[in-house]
C-alpha positions as CSV (number, residue, x, y, z in Angstrom):
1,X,-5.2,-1.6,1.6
2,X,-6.7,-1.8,-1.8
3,X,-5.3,0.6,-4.4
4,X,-6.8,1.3,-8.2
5,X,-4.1,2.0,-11.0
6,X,-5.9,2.5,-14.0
7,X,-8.2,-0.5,-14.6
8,X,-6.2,-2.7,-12.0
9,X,-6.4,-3.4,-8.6
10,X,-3.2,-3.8,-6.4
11,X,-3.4,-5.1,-2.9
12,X,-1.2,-4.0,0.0
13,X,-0.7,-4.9,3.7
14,X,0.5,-4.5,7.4
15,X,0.4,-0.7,6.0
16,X,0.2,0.9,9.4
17,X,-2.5,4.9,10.2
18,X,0.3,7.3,9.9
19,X,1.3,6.1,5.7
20,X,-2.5,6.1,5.0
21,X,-2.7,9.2,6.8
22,X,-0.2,11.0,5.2
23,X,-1.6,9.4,1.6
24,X,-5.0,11.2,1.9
25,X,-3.0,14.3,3.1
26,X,-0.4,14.1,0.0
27,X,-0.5,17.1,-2.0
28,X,0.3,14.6,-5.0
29,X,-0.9,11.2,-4.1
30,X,0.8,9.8,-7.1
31,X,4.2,10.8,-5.5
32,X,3.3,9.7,-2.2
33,X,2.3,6.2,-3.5
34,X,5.6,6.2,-5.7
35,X,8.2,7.2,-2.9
36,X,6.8,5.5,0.3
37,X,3.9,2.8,-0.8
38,X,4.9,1.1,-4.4
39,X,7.5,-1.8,-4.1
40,X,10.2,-2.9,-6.8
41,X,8.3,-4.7,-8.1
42,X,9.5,-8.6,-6.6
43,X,9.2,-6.7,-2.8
44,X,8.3,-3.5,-1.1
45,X,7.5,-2.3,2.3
46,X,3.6,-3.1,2.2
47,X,3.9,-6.3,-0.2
48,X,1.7,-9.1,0.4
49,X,4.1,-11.7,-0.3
50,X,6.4,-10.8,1.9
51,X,4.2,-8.7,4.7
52,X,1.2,-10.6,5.7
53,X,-2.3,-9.8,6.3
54,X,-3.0,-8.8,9.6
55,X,-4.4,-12.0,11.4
56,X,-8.4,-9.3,12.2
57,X,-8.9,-9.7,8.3
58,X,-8.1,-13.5,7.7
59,X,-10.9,-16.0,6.9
């Protein structure tokens, strides 16, 4: 998943239906994002660096 804060794009992966589901269902998205998406900041549950892309969307 590709998310937009501000002017930047951030990338995230192995982020499974239900969190993107609940996302586009949040009542505040920003809150959503903060409490179950956004990482430390050196990890986090959907980071790249440490959660791969899923092996459908490598070239």
């Amino acid at each position: 998943m590709v998310i937009q804060l501000k002017t930047t794009y951030y990338h995230y992966c192995e982020i499974d239906a239900a969190t993107v589901q609940g996302l586009q269902a949040a009542s505040s998205k920003r809150q959503y994002f903060e409490t179950r998406i956004r990482g430390t900041g050196s990890d986090g549950p959907f980071d790249c660096r440490t959660h791969p892309v899923p092996k459908k969307y490598r070239q």
